[in-house]
Short mmCIF file of the C-alpha atoms (twelve columns), coordinates in Angstrom:
data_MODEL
# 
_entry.id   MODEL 
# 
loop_
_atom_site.group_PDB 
_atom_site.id 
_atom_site.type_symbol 
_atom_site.label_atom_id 
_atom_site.label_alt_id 
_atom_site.label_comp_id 
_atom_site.label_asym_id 
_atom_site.label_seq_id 
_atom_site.Cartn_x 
_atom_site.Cartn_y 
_atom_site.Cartn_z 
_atom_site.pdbx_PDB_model_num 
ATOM 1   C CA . UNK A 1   113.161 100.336 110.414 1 
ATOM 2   C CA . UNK A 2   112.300 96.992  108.936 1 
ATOM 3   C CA . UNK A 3   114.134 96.096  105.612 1 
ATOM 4   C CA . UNK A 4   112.252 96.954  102.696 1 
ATOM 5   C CA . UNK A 5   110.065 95.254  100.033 1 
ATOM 6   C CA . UNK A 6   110.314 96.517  96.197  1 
ATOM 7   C CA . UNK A 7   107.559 95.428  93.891  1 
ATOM 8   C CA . UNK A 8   108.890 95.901  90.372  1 
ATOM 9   C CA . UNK A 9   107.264 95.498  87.171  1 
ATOM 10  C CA . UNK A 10  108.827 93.448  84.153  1 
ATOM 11  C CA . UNK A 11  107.924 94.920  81.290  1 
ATOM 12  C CA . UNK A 12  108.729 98.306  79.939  1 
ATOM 13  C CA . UNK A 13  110.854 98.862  83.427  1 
ATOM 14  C CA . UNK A 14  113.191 96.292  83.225  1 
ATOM 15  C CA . UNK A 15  112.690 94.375  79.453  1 
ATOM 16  C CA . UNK A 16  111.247 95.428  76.377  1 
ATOM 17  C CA . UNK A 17  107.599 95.295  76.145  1 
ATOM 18  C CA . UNK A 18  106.884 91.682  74.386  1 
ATOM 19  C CA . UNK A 19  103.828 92.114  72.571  1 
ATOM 20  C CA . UNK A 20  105.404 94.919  70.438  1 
ATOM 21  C CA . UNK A 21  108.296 92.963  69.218  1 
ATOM 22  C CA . UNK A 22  106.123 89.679  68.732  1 
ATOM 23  C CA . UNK A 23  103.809 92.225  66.166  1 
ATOM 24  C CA . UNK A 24  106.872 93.115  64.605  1 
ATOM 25  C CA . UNK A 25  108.047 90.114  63.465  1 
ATOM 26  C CA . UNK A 26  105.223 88.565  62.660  1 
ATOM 27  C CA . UNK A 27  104.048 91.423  60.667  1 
ATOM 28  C CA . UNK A 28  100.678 92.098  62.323  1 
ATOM 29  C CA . UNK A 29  100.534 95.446  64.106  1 
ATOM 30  C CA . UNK A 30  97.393  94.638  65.839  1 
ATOM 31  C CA . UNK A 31  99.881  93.107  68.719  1 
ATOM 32  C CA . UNK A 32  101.180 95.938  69.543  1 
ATOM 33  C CA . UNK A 33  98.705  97.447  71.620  1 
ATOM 34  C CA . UNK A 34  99.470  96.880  75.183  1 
ATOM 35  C CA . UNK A 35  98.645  97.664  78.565  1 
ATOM 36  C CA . UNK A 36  100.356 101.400 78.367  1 
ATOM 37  C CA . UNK A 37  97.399  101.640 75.984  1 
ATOM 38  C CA . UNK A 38  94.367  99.709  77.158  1 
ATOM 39  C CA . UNK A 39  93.051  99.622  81.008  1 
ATOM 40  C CA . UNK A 40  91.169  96.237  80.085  1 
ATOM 41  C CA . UNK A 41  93.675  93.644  80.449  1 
ATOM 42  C CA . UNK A 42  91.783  90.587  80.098  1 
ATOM 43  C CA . UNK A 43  90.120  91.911  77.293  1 
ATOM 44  C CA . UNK A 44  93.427  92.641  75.541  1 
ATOM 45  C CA . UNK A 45  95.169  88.939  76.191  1 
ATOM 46  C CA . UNK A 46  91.585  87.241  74.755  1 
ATOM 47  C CA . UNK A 47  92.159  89.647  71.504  1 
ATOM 48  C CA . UNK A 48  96.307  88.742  71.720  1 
ATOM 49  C CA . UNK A 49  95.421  84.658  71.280  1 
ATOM 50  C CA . UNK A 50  92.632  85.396  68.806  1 
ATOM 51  C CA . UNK A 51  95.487  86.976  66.233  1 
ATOM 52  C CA . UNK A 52  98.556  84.529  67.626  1 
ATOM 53  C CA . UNK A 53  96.214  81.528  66.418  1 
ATOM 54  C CA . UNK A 54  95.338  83.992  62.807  1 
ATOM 55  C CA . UNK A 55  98.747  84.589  62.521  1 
ATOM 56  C CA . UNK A 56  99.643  80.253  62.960  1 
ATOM 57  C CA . UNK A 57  101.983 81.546  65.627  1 
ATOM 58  C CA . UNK A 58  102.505 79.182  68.607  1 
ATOM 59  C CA . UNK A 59  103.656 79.859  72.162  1 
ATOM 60  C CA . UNK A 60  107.173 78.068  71.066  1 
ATOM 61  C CA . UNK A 61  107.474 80.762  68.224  1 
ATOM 62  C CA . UNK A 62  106.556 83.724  71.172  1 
ATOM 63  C CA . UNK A 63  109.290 82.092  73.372  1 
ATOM 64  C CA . UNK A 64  112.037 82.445  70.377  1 
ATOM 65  C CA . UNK A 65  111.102 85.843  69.385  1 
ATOM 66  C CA . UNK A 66  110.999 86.638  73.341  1 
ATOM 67  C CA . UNK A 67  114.436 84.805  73.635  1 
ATOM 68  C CA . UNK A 68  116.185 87.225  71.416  1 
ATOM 69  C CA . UNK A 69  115.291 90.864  73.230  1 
ATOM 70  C CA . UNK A 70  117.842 91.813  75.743  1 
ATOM 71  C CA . UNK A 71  116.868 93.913  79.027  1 
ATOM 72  C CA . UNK A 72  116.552 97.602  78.885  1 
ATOM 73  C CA . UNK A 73  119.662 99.857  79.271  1 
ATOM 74  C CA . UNK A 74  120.770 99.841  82.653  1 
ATOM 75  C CA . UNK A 75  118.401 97.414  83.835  1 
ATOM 76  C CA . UNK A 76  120.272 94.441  85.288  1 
ATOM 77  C CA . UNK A 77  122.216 97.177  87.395  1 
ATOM 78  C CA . UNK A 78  119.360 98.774  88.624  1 
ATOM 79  C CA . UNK A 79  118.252 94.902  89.854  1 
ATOM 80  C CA . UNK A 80  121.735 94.574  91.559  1 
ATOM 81  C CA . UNK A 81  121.556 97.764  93.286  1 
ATOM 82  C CA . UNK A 82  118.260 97.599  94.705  1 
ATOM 83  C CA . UNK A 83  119.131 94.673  95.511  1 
ATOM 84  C CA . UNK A 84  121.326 96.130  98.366  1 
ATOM 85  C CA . UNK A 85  117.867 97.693  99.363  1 
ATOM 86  C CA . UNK A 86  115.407 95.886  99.346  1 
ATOM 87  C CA . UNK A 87  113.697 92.283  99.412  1 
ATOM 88  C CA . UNK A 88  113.006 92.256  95.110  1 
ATOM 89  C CA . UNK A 89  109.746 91.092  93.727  1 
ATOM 90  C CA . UNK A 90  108.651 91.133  90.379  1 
ATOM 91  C CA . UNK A 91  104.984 91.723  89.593  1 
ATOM 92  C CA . UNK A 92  104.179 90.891  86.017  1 
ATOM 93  C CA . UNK A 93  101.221 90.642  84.222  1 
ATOM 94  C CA . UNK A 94  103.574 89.042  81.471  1 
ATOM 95  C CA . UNK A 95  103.004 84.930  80.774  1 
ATOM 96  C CA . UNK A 96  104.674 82.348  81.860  1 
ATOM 97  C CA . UNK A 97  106.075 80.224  79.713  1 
ATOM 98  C CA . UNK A 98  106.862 82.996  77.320  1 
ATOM 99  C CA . UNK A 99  108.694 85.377  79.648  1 
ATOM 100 C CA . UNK A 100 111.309 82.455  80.930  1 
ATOM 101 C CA . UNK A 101 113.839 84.331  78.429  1 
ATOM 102 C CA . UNK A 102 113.229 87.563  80.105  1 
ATOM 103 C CA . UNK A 103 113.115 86.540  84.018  1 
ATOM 104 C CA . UNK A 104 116.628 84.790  83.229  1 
ATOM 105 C CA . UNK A 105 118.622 88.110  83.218  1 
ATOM 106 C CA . UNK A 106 117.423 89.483  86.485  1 
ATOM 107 C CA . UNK A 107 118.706 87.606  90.213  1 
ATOM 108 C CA . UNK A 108 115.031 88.104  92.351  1 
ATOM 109 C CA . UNK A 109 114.184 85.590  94.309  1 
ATOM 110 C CA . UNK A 110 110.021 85.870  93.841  1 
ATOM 111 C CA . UNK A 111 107.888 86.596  90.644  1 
ATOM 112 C CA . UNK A 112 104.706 86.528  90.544  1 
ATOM 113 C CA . UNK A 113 103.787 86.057  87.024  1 
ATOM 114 C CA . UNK A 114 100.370 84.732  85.209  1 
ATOM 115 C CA . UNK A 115 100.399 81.707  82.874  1 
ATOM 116 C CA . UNK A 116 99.237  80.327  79.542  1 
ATOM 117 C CA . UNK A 117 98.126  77.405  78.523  1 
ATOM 118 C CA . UNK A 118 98.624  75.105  74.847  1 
ATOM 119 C CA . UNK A 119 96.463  73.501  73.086  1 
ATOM 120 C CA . UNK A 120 97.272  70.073  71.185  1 
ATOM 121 C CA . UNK A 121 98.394  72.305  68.630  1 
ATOM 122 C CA . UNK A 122 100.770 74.248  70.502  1 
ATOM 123 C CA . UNK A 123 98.745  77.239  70.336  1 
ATOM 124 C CA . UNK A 124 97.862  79.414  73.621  1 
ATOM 125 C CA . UNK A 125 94.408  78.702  74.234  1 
ATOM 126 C CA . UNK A 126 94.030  80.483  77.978  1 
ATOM 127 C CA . UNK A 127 95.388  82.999  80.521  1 
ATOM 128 C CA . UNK A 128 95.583  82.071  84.137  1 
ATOM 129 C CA . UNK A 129 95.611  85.250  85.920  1 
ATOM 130 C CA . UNK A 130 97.825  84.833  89.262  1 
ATOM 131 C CA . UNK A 131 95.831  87.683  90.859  1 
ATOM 132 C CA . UNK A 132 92.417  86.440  89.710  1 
ATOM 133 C CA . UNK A 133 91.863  89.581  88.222  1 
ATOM 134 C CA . UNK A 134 91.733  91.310  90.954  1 
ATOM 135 C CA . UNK A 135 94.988  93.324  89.513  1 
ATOM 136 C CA . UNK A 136 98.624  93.727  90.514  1 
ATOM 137 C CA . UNK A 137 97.526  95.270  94.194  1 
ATOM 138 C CA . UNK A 138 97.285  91.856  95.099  1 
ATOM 139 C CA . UNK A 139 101.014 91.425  95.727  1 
ATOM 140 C CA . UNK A 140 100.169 93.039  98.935  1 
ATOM 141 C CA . UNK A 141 98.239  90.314  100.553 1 
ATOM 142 C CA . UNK A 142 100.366 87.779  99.385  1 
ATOM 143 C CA . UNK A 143 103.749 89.507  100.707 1 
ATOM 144 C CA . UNK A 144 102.934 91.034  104.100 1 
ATOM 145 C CA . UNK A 145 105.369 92.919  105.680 1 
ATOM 146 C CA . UNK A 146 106.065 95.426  108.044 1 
ATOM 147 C CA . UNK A 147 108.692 97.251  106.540 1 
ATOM 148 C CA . UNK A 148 108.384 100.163 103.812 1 
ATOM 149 C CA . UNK A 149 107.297 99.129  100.287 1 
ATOM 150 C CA . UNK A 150 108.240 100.581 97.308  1 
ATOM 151 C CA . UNK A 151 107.206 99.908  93.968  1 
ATOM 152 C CA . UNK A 152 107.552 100.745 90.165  1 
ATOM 153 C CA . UNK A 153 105.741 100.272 87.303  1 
ATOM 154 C CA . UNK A 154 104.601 101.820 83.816  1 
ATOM 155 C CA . UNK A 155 100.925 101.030 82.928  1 
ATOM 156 C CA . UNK A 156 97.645  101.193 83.564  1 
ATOM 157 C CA . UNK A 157 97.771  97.818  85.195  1 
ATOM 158 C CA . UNK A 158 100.172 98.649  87.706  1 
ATOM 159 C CA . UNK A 159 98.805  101.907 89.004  1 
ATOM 160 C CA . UNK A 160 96.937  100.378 92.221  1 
ATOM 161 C CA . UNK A 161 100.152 98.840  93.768  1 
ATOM 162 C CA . UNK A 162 101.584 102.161 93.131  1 
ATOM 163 C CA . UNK A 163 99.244  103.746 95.090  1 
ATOM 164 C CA . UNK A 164 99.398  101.433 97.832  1 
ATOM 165 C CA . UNK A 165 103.203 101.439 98.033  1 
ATOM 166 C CA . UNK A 166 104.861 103.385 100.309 1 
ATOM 167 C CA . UNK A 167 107.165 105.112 97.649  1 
ATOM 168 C CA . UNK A 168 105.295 104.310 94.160  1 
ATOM 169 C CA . UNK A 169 107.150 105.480 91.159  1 
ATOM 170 C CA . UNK A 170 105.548 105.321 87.633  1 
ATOM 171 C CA . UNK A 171 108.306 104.932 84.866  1 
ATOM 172 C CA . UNK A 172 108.260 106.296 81.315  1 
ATOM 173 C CA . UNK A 173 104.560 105.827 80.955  1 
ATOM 174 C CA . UNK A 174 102.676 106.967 77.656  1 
ATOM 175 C CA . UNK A 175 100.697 110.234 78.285  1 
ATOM 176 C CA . UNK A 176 97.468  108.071 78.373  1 
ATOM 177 C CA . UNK A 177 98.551  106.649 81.410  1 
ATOM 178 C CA . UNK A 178 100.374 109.976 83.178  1 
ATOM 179 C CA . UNK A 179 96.777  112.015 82.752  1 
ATOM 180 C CA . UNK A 180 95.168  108.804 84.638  1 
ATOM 181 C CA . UNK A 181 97.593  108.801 87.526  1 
ATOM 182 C CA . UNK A 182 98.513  112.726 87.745  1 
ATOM 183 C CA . UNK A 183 99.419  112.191 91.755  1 
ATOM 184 C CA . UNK A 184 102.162 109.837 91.462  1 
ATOM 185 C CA . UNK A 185 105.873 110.736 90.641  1 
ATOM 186 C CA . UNK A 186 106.714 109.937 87.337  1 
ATOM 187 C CA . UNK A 187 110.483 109.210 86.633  1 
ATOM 188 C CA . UNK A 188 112.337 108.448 83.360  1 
ATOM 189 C CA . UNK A 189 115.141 107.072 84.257  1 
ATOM 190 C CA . UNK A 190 116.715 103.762 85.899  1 
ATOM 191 C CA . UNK A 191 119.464 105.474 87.774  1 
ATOM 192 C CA . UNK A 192 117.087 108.357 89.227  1 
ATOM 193 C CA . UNK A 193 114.372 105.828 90.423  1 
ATOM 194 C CA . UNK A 194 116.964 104.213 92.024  1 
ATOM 195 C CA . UNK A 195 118.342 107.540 93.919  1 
ATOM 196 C CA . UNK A 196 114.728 108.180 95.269  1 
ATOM 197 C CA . UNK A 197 114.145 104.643 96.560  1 
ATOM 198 C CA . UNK A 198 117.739 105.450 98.039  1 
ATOM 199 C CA . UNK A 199 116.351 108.193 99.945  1 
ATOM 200 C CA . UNK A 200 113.983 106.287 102.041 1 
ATOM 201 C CA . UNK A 201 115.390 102.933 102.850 1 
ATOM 202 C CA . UNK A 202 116.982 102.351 106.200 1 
ATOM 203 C CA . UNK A 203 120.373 103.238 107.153 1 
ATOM 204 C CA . UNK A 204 122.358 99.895  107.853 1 
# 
């Protein structure tokens, strides 16, 4: 059996959801909707800019609050294991520049990760979708393979290349999110997710 390909999602799997902690401590709990939530992602970012810019906050102000979240419990250990396992992508719908702090903590080799763009003032003005948004399911065309893939993720966004994946795990998800994707295997825990992608990857 060919070596395996994991497609793991960044936020809410492996880091703290960003959004939430950038409404926090700016004081505007608009921000901390987030794609647990809402199914229209593009929707949400245009409505995430339009109270950044009300709030005066600019993408170097998201990168410092970003900067000082650490990864989820257990996280970076997960990464190391599965590591052992598989070939490790990350599939984000998170924004580069702002999620630089976050990617830092975890040794993958390929992210695929959308971007934002400044204005003069600093401000983000525009999303640049990497998938064209078409959605996370993407991945798949742009890493072919022949070996088994497994993925994780906890949102509405990432429920397609869970589907599609070989062993698709949904993590922790809010209930909104369980009720829409009652077929897949939902797991809580790092440690466990890890034991089940265990269970199918190729003796060496």
């Amino acid at each position: 059996m060919e070596r395996p390909t994991a497609f793991i999602d960044l936020e809410g799997v492996l880091f703290p959801e960003m959004w939430p902690a950038i409404a926090q401590t700016i004081g505007d709990p608009a921000l901390e909707v987030t794609t647990r939530d809402v199914a229209d992602y593009g929707a949400l970012m245009d409505r995430r800019l339009r109270l950044l810019r009300a709030n005066g906050v600019t993408l170097a102000d998201v990168q410092g609050i970003v900067g000082g979240l650490k990864p989820l419990p257990g996280a970076v250990a997960f990464i190391e294991a599965l590591s052992a396992l598989a070939d490790l992508v990350i599939v984000t719908d998170s924004f580069a520049p702002m999620n630089a702090a976050a990617l830092a903590h975890f040794p993958v080799g390929r992210v695929f990760t959308n971007h934002l763009v400044t204005d003069h003032a600093g401000f983000a003005s525009e999303c640049i979708y990497w998938h064209k948004g078409q959605g996370k399911a993407r991945v798949y065309d742009a890493v072919p393979g022949t070996g088994p893939i497994f993925a994780m993720g906890d949102g509405f966004n990432d429920l397609e290349m869970l589907r599609r994946a070989d062993v698709g795990i949904l993590f922790a998800p809010s209930e909104a999110t369980r009720r829409s994707a009652a077929q897949l295997p939902v797991l809580l825990q790092l440690d466990h997710a890890l034991a089940r992608f265990s269970e199918f990857a190729p003796v060496p």
